[in-house]
C-alpha positions in Angstrom: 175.1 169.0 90.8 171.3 169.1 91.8 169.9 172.3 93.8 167.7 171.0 96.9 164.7 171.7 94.7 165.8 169.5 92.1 166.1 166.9 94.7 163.1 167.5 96.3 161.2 166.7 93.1 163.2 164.0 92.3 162.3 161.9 95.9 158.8 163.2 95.4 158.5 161.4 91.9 160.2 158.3 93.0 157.6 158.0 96.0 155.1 157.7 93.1 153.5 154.4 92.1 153.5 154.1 88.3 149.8 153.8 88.2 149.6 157.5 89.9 152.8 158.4 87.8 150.9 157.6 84.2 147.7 159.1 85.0 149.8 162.4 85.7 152.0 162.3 82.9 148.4 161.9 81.0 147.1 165.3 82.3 150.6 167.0 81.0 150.0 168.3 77.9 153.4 169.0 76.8 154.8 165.4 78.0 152.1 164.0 76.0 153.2 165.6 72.6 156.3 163.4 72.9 155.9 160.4 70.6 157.4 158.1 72.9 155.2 159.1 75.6 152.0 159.1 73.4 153.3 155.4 72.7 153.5 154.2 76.4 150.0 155.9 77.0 148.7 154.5 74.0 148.9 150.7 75.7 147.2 148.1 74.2 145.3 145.5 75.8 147.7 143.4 77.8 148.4 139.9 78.1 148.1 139.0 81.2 146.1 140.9 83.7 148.3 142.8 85.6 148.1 146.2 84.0 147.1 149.1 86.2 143.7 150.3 85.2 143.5 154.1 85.6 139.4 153.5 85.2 138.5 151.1 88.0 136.2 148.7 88.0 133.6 147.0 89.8 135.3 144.1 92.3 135.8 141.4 90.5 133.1 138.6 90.1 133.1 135.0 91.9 135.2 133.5 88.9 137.9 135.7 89.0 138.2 135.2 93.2 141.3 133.9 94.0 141.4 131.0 95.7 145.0 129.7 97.0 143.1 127.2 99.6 142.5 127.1 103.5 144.0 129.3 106.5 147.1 128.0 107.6 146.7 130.6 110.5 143.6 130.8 111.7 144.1 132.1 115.4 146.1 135.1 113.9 144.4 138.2 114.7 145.1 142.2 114.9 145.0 142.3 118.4 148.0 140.1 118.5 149.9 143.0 118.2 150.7 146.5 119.9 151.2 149.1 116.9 153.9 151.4 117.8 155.2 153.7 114.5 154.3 154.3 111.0 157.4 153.2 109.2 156.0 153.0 105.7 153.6 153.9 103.3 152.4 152.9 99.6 148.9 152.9 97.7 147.1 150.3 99.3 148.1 150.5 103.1 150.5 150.8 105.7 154.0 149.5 107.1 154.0 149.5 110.8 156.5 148.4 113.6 154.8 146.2 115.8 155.6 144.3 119.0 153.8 140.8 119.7 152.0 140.6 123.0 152.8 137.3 123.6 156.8 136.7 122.5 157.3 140.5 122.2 159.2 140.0 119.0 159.2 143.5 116.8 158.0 143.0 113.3 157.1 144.7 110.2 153.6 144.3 109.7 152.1 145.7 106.3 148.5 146.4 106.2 146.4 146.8 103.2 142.6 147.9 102.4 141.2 145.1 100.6 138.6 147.8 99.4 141.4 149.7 97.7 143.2 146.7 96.2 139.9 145.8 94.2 138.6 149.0 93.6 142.2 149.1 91.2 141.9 145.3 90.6 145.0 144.7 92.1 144.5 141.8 94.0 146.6 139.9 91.4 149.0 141.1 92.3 148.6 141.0 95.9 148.5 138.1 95.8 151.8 137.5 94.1 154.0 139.3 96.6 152.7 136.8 99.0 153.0 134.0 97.3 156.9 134.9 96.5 157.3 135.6 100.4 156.8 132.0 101.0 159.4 130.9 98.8 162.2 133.5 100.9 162.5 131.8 103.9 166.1 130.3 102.7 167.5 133.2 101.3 169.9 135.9 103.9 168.6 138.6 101.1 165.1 138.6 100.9 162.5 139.9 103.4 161.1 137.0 105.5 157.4 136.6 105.7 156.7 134.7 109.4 152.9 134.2 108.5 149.5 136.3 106.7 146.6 136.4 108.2 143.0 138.7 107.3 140.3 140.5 108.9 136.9 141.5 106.7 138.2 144.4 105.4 142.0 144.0 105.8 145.0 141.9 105.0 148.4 141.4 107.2 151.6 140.2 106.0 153.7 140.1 109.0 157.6 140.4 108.2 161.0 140.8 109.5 161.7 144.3 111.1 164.2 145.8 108.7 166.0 148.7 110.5 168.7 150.1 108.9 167.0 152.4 106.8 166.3 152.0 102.6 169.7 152.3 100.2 168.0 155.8 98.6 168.0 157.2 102.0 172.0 156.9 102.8 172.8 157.3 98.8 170.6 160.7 99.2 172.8 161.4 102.5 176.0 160.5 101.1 175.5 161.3 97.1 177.4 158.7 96.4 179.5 155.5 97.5 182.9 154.7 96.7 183.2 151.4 94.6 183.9 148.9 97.3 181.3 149.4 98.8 178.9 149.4 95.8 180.4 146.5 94.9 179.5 144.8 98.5 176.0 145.8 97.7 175.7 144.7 94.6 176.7 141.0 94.8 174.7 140.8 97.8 171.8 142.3 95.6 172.6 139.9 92.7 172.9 136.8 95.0 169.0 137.7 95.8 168.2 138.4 92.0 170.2 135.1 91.2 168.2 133.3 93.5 164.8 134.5 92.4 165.5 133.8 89.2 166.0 130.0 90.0 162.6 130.1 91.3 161.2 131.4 87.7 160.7 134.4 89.6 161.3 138.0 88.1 161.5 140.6 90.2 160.7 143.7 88.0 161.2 146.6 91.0 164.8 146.9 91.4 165.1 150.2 93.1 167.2 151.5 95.9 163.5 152.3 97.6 163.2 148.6 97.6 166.5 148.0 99.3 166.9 147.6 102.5 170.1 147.9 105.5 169.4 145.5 108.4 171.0 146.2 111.4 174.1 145.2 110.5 174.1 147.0 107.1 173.8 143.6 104.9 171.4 144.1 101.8 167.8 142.5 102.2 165.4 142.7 99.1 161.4 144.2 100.2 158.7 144.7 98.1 157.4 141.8 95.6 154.1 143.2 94.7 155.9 143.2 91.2 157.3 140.4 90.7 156.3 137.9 87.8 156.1 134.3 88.3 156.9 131.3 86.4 159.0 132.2 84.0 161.2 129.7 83.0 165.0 130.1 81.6 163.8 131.3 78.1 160.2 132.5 78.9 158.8 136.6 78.6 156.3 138.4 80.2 155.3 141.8 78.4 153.1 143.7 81.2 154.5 147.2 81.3 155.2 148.1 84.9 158.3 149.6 86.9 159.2 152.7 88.3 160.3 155.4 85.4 163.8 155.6 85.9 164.4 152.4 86.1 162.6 150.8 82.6 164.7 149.1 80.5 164.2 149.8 76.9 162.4 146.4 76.2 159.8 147.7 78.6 159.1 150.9 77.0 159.0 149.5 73.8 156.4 147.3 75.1 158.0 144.2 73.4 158.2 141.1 75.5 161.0 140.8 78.0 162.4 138.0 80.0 164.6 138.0 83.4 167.7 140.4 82.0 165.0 142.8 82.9 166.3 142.7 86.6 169.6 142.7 85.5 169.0 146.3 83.9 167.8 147.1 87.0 170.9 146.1 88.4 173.2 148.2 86.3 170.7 151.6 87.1 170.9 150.9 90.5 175.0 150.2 90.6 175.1 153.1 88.3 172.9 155.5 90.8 175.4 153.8 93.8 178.8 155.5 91.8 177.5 158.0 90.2 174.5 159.7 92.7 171.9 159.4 89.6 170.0 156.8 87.4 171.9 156.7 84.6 169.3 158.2 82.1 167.8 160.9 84.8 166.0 164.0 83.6 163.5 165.8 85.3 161.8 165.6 82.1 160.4 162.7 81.9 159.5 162.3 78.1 163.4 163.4 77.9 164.2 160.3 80.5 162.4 157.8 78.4 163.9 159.0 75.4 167.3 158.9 76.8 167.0 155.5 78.1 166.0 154.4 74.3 168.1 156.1 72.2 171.4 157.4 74.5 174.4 155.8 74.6 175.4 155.2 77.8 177.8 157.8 79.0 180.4 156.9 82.2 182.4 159.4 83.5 186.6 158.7 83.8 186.0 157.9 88.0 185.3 154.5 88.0 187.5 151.3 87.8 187.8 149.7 84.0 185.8 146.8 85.6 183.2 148.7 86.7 183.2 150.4 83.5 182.6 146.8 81.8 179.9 145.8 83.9 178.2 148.7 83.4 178.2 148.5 79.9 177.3 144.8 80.2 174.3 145.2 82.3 173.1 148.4 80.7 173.0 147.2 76.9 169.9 148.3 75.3 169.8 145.0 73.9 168.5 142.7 76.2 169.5 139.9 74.0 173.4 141.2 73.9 173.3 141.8 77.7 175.3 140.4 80.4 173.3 137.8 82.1 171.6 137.0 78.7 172.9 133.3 78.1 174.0 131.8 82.0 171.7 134.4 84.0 173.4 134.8 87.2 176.1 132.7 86.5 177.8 135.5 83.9 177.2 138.3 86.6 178.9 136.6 89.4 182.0 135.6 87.2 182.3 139.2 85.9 186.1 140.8 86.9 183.9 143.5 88.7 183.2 140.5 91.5 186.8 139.0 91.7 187.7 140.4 95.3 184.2 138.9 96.4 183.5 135.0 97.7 180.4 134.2 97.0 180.0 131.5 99.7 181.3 133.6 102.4 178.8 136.2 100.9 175.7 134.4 101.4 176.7 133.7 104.6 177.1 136.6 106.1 180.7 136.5 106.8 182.1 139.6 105.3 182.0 142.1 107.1 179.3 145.4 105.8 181.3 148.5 104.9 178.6 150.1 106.6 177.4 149.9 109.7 173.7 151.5 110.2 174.6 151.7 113.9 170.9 151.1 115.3 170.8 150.3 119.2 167.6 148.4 118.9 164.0 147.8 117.8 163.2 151.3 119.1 165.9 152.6 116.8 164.1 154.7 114.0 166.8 157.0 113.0 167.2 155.5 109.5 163.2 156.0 108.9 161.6 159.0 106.9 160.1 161.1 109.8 157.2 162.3 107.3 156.4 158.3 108.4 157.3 157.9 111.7 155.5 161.1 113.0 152.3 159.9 111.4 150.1 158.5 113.8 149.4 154.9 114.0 145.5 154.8 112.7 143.3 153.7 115.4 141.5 151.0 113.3 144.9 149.3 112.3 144.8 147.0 115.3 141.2 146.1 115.4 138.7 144.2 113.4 135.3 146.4 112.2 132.1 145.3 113.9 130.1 143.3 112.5 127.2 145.3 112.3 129.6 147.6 109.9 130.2 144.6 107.6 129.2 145.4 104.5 128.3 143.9 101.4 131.2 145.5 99.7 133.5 144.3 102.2 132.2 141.0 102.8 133.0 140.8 98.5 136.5 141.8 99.0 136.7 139.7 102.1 135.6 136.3 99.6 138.3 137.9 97.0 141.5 136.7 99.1 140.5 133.7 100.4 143.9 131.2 101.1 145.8 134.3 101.9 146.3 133.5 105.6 149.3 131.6 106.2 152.0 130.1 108.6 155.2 128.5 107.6 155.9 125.0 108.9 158.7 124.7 111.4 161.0 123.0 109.2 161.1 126.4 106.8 163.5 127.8 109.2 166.0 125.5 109.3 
């Protein structure tokens, strides 16, 4: 059983972006005498660029602008929008509820510093996560994108208001959950991974962080700054990102990987649901990565013999011997774990949750962190700079995302 300080550290280090996480581990002096450790720091060059550069460099030059064509949206504009709450925070920017002042819809809008994105050249993948939200729009399990749109110095991806508050915060309530209800959450969770997938689309950041309750307590899928595109059926991808306790051993091992990746995920994440705990956790990080190489998987007597299977399926060290290997989804939804569930009723929302979040509307921020929501919303979040404060820097890293702006056509929707 973890003391409150052990799970005070624990949240703190899963708030971490790996980026920040590696260049700490570097400054630990006993982590780094691990072997496996001085291995993971010791990356070599990688194959695509994706890599998070603990040195950054200079924005990138005119070729390597991305250029995904002209606004869709060009009347889109900060002003649109009355901020109301911090609900969100990562490395680049800011999650904020926000009400439009014309249809007075709530949405999520998430706003990023275009400075800070180049300055760790990570437009890329930027860029990525938005082009993914374009392809949700059909899917009850993914995070909706209604349109993009950029100032000089800023970019806005505005999304559906989520508001029943991430998986890690009612697993860190509740410890755990009992299996039917894991269950419920991980066949809608696969049915979003499953789909993904048939877009050549890995996902790469299954974590319960990532996991959403709307209002009704159905699963929806956040976060696709990770994801890898266009990888077909049989295709890898060996960039070595994640979030610690969550790597599968292919990743570590830096060798190339291919979608079972996310099916790993799955397994920690189901694991985490029964159990209240990754299922290679250690405080000691070199002792994590280690276990998650080298130690057998260990499940304690509580669970159901199916559960037991799956687990072992999805949490084979080798990703070539694990379930999902051959059919992909196919092999996870056919697994005797998923029996009691119909899939078509499933993705249509017609079970019923086993949890309902119990929000009484938009204003409803019970289920949100209060070291978010008590943050004030930052007075320059809903204006454009003037353009006498345009600067040369920012005009670059305004040049850097051009084609991001975007707005679905009307027949997305139906």
């Amino acid at each position: 059983m973890r003391t409150r300080s052990d799970l005070k550290a624990f949240m703190k280090q899963r708030k971490m972006g790996l980026n920040d996480f590696i260049q700490r581990l570097a400054t630990n002096s006993y982590a780094c005498k691990h072997p496996e450790v001085q291995s993971i720091l010791n990356l070599s060059p990688p194959q695509d660029a994706e890599l998070m550069n603990a040195n950054p460099s200079p924005p990138p030059s005119p070729s390597q602008q991305i250029n995904l064509g002209p606004s869709s949206n060009p009347s889109a504009k900060p002003s649109d929008f009355h901020f109301l709450k911090v609900i969100g925070k990562g490395s680049f920017g800011k999650v904020l509820l926000a009400r439009h002042r014309t249809d007075d819809q709530f949405y999520a809008v998430k706003v990023l510093q275009k400075k800070a994105i180049l300055k760790k050249k990570e437009e890329k993948h930027i860029m990525s996560e938005r082009n993914v939200l374009l392809k949700n729009v059909k899917h009850p399990f993914l995070v909706g994108l209604h349109y993009s749109f950029q100032t000089a110095d800023k970019l806005y991806f505005v999304l559906d208001y989520i508001n029943g508050g991430e998986l890690f915060y009612h697993l860190q309530r509740e410890r755990c959950f009992l299996e039917p209800r894991a269950r419920f959450y991980s066949a809608e969770i696969a049915s979003a991974l499953g789909y993904l997938h048939s877009l050549n689309i890995v996902y790469r950041d299954l974590k319960p962080e990532n996991i959403l309750l709307d209002s009704q307590g159905h699963i929806i899928l956040t976060d696709f700054g990770l994801c890898k595109e266009n990888i077909e059926p049989n295709g890898t991808t060996s960039t070595f990102c994640g979030t610690p306790e969550y790597l599968a051993p292919e990743v570590l091992h830096k060798q190339p990987y291919d979608r079972t990746v996310d099916w790993w995920c799955l397994g920690a994440v189901l694991y985490e649901m029964l159990y209240g705990l990754p299922p290679f956790y250690s405080r000691n990080t070199a002792e994590m990565y280690d276990n998650i190489l080298n130690k057998p998987l260990q499940l304690k007597p509580n669970i159901s013999n199916a559960a037991r299977h799956l687990l072992e399926g999805l949490l084979q060290k080798d990703r070539t011997k694990r379930l999902g290997c051959t059919e992909d989804f196919i092999e996870i939804k056919n697994h005797i774990f998923f029996s009691p569930i119909n899939w078509d009723e499933l993705n249509a929302k017609k079970i019923t949750p086993p949890f309902n979040p119990n929000v009484t509307g938009p204003n409803d921020l019970r289920h949100f962190d209060p070291e978010f929501t008590d943050e004030p919303v930052p007075s320059s979040i809903g204006c454009s700079p003037d353009s006498a404060l345009v600067t040369a820097s920012i005009k670059e890293a305004a040049e850097a995302f051009v084609g991001f702006s975007y707005a679905p056509s009307m027949d997305s929707y139906l």
